[in-house]
C-alpha positions in Angstrom: -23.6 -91.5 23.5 -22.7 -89.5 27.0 -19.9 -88.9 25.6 -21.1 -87.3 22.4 -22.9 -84.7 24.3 -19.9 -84.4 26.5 -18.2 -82.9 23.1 -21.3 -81.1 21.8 -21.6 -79.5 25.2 -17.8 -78.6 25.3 -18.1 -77.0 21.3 -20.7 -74.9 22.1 -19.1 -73.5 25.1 -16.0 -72.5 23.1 -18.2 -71.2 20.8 -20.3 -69.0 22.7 -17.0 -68.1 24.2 -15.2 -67.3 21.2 -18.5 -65.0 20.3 -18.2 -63.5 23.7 -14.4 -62.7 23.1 -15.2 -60.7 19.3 -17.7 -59.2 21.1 -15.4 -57.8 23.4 -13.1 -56.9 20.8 -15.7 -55.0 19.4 -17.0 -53.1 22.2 -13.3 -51.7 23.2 -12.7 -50.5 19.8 -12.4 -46.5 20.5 -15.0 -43.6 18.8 -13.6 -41.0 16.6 -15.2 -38.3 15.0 -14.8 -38.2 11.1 -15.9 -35.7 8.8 -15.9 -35.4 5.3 -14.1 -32.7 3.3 -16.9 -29.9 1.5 -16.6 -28.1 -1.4 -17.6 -24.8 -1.3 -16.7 -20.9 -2.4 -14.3 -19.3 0.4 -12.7 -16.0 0.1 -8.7 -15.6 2.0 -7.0 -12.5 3.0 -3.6 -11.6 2.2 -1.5 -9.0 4.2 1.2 -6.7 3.2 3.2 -4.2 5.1 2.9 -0.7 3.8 4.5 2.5 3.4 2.4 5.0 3.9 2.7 8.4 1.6 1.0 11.3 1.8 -1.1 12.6 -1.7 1.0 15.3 -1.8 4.1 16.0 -0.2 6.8 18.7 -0.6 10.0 20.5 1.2 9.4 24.6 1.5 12.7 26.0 1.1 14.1 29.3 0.9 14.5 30.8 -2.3 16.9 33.3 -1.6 19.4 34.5 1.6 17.7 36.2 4.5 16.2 36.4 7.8 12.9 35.1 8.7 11.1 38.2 9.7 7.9 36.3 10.8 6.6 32.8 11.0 2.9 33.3 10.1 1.9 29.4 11.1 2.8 26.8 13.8 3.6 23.1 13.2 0.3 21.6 12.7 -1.8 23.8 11.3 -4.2 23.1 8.4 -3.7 25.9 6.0 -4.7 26.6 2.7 -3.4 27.2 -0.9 -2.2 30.5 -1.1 -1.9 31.4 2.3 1.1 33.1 4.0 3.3 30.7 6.1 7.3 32.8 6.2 8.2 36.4 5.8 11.6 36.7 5.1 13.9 39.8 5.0 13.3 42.5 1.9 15.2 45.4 1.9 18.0 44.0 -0.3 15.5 42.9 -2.1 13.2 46.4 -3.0 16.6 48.3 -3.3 17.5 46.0 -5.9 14.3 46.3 -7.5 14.2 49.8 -7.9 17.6 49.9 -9.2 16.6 47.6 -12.0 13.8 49.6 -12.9 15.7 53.2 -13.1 18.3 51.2 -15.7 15.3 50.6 -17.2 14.3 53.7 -17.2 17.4 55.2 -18.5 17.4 52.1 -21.1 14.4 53.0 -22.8 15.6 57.1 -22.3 18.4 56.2 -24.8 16.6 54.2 -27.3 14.0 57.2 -27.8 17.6 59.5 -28.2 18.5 56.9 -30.9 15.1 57.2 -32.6 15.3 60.7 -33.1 18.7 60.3 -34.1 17.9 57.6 -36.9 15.0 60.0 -38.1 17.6 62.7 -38.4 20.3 60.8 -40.1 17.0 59.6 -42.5 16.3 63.3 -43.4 20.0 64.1 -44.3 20.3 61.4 -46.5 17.5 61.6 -48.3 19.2 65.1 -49.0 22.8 63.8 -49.9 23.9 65.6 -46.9 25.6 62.8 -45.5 26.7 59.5 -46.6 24.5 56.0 -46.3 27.1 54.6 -43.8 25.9 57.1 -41.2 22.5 56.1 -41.3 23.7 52.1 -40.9 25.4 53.5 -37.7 22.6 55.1 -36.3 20.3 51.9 -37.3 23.0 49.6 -35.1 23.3 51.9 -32.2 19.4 52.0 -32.0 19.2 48.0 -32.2 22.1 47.7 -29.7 19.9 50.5 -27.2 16.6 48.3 -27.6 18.9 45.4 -26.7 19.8 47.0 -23.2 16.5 47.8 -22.6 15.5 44.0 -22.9 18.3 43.5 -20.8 17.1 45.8 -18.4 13.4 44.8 -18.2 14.8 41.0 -17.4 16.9 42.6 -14.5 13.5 44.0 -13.7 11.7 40.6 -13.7 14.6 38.9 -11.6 15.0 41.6 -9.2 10.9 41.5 -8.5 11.1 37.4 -8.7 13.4 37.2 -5.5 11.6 40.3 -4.1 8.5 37.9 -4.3 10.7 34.9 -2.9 11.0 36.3 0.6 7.1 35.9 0.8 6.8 32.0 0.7 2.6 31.0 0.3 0.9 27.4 0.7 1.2 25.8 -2.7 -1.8 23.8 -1.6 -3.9 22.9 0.9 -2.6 20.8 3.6 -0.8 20.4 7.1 2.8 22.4 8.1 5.0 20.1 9.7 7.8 20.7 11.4 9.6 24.5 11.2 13.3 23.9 12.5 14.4 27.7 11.9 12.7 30.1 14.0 12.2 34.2 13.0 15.5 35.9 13.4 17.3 32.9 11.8 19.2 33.5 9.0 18.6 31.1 5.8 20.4 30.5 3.2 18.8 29.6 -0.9 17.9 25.8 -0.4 17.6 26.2 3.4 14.3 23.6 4.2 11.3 25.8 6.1 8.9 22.9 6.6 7.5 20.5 4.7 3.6 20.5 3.6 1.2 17.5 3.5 -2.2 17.0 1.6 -3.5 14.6 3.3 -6.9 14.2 1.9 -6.0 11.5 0.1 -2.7 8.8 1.0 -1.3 6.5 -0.8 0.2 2.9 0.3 3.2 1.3 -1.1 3.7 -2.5 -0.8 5.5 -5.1 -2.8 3.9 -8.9 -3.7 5.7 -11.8 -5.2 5.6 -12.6 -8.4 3.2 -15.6 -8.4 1.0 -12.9 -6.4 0.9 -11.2 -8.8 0.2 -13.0 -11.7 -2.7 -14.2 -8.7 -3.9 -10.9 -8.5 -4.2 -9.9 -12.4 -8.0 -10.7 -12.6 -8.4 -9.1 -9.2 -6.6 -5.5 -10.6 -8.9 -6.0 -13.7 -12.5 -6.0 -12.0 -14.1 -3.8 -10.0 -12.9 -5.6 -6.5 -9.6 -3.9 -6.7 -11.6 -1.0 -4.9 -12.4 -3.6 -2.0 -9.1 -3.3 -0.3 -8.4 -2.4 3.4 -5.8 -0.9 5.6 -4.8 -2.3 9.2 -3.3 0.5 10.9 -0.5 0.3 14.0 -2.8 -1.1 16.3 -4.2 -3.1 13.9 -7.9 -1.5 13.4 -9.4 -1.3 10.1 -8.9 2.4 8.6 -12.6 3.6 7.8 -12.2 3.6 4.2 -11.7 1.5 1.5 -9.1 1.6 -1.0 -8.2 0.7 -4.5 -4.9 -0.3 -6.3 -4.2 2.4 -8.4 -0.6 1.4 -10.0 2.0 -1.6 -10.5 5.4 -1.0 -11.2 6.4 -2.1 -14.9 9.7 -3.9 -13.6 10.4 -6.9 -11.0 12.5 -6.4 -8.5 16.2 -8.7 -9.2 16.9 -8.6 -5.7 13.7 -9.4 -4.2 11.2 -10.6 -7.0 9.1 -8.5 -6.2 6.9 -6.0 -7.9 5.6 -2.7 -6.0 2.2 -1.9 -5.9 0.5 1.7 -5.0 -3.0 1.2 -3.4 -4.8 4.6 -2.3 -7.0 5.5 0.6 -9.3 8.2 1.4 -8.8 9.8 4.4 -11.0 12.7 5.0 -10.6 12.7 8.8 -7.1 13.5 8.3 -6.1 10.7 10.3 -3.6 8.8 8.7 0.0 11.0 8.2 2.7 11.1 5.9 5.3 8.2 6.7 3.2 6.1 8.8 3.2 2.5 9.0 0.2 -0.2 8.0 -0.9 -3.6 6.6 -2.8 -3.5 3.4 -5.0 -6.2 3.4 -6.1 -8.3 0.0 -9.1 -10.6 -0.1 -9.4 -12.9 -3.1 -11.8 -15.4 -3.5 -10.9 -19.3 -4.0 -14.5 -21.0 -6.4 -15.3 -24.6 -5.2 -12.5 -24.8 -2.9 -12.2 -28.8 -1.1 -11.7 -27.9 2.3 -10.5 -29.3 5.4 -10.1 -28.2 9.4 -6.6 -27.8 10.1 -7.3 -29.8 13.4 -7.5 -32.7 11.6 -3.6 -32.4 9.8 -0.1 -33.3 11.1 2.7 -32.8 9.9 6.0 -35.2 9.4 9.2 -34.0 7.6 7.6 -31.0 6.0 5.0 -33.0 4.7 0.7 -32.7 5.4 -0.7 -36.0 6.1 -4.1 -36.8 7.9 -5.7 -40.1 8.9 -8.8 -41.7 6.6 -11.0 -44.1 7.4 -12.0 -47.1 5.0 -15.2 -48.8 4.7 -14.2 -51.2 7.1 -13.5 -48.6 9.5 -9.9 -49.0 9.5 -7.6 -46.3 9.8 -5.5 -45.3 7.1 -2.1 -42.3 6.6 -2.4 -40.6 3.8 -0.4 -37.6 2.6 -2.2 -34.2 1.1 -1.0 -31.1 -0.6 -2.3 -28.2 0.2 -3.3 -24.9 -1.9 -3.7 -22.8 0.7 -4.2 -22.0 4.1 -6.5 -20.0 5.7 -7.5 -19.6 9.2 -8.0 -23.3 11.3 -8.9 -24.3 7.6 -6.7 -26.1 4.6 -7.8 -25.7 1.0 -6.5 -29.0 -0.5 -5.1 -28.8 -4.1 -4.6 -32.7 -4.0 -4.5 -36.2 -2.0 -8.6 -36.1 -1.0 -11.9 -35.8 -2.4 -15.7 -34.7 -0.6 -16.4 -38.5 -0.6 -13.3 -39.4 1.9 -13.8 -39.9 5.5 -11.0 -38.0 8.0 -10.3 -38.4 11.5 -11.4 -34.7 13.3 -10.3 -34.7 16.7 -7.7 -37.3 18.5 -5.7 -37.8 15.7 -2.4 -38.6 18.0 -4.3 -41.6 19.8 -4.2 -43.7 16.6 -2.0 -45.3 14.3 -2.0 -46.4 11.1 -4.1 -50.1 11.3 -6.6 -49.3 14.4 -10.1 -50.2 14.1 -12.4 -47.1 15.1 -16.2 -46.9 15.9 -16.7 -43.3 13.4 -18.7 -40.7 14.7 -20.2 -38.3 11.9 -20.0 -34.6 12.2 -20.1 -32.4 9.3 -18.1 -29.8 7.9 -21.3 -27.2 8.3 -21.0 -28.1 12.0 -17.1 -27.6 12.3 -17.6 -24.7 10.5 -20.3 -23.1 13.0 -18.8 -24.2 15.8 -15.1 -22.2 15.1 -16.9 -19.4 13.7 -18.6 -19.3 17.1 -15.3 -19.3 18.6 -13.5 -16.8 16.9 -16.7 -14.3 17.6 -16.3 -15.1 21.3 -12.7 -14.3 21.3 -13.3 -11.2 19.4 -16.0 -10.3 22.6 -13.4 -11.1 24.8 -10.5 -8.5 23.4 
């Protein structure tokens, strides 16, 4: 009978023990904190570098040989349509004006002679004093004399046409740019002035995929294709939004890409002909399944993250992704909103562990790293 409880005694010891030792087990199991994936509407940016163009943008150049006499502008200046900018030599110019005119002169001298003639010639045949062929003569010789005045009168026109090319005017309003030749210099026809700039108004060139594009279709279609923005050089936001105004009807062989032309208001008159920028897209992604990108890791090109089961277990499993955006994945496939995912301290476990989960949600992750990025924005 001692002996009995000797055994009984012995059993519950190992028992209590072997409590004691799952107990143990479970108290050094280590806490995680797991999230769930949320479904919600997001909206993603897309940047493309741009070509900037100004509205309007053309080459002044000479339209005939001569000095420049006087520069009326300087490099720089905001002038308007119409306005003054060279004086070029015209002396060669008026002399060869005036002779046009006196051939003119003398032109339409003859024809009148030839009139009176014909009416002459009229008379005497009407009287059998001469023959018919006469009056045919005097008929041509009038035509060919009203010819040579029409002749004369275009001489006329092109003489005053290059006297008014040594005048050159604004064609528009706008900015002078550079002037290389300075007054004195001799020009030739074709020799570039300056070039003019309307920059009221610029446009921006920039080229998207195809699969952008086709993306983008709904987006050109709807009134948010005049939500788009421009990131200058030092990458602040021009004042002013733009619009896409254009595609190109072809796709680029070489590239595969298709040009777009977005345009920008720039009243300021900040943004110049042949600058450089970033235009910048938002598009917005309905009931998007999203996931921090803290919680991913990557192995041979592929996305995977850790679950956790209902026993707490963890679990690899691979994801594809849509789309990123910033410390955030939109998942296209390999979760749903009702899996649990490891958040922080994913390279402290393996594949098998045992984990005490701690909840956090996705409207906390959220908070907390837009928090983050508005202190680091405070910071700069």
């Amino acid at each position: 009978m001692k002996k009995k409880f000797m055994y009984l005694g012995v059993w519950a010891v190992l028992f209590i023990s072997a409590c004691s030792s799952d107990k143990e087990i479970s108290d050094n199991r280590e806490k995680y904190p797991v999230t769930n994936p949320i479904v919600m509407d997001t909206a993603y940016t897309n940047d493309y570098v741009a070509d900037i163009h100004s509205f309007r943008h053309v080459e002044l150049r000479a339209r005939v040989k001569g000095y420049i006499e006087k520069i009326h502008v300087d490099e720089g200046e905001i002038v308007k349509a119409g306005q003054i900018l060279f004086s070029l030599s015209r002396q060669e110019y008026e002399v060869d004006a005036l002779k046009a005119k006196a051939m003119l002169k003398s032109a339409i001298a003859d024809a009148k002679t030839a009139e009176l003639d014909l009416q002459n010639v009229k008379i005497l045949v009407e009287k059998n004093i001469v023959s018919k062929t006469e009056l045919e003569m005097a008929r041509a010789k009038l035509d060919a004399l009203r010819a040579k005045v029409n002749e004369a009168k275009s001489y006329v026109a092109s003489a005053e046409l290059n006297l008014s090319y040594t005048v050159i005017k604004a064609p528009f309003d706008g900015i002078i740019d550079r002037i290389p030749n300075k007054a004195g210099s001799l020009v030739d026809e074709g020799t570039l002035l300056t070039t003019l700039s309307d920059n009221k108004k610029v446009f921006a060139y920039f080229n998207v995929s195809e699969k952008e594009y086709l993306d983008f279709t709904t987006l050109i279609d709807t009134e948010k294709k005049n939500d788009i923005t421009l990131v200058l050089a030092n990458d602040e936001i021009h004042n002013y939004n733009g619009c896409i105004e254009t595609v190109t009807g072809t796709v680029d062989k070489d590239t595969g890409n298709i040009a777009f032309r977005a345009c920008f208001p720039n009243p300021d008159l900040l943004l110049k002909h042949g600058s450089s920028g970033k235009v910048r897209i938002t598009k917005e992604e309905k009931n998007a399944l999203i996931i921090p990108q803290k919680a991913t890791f990557e192995i041979q090109d592929k996305i995977y993250v850790f679950t956790v089961d209902s026993d707490d277990t963890v679990k690899m499993r691979g994801i594809v992704p849509k789309l990123r955006i910033p410390h955030l994945y939109v998942i296209e496939s390999g979760l749903s909103s009702n899996d649990r995912i490891i958040y922080e301290g994913i390279q402290l476990v393996k594949e098998g562990d045992e984990i005490i989960p701690e909840v956090i949600s996705m409207k906390q992750i959220l908070a907390e790293q837009s928090k983050e990025q508005t202190t680091v924005m405070a910071k700069n």
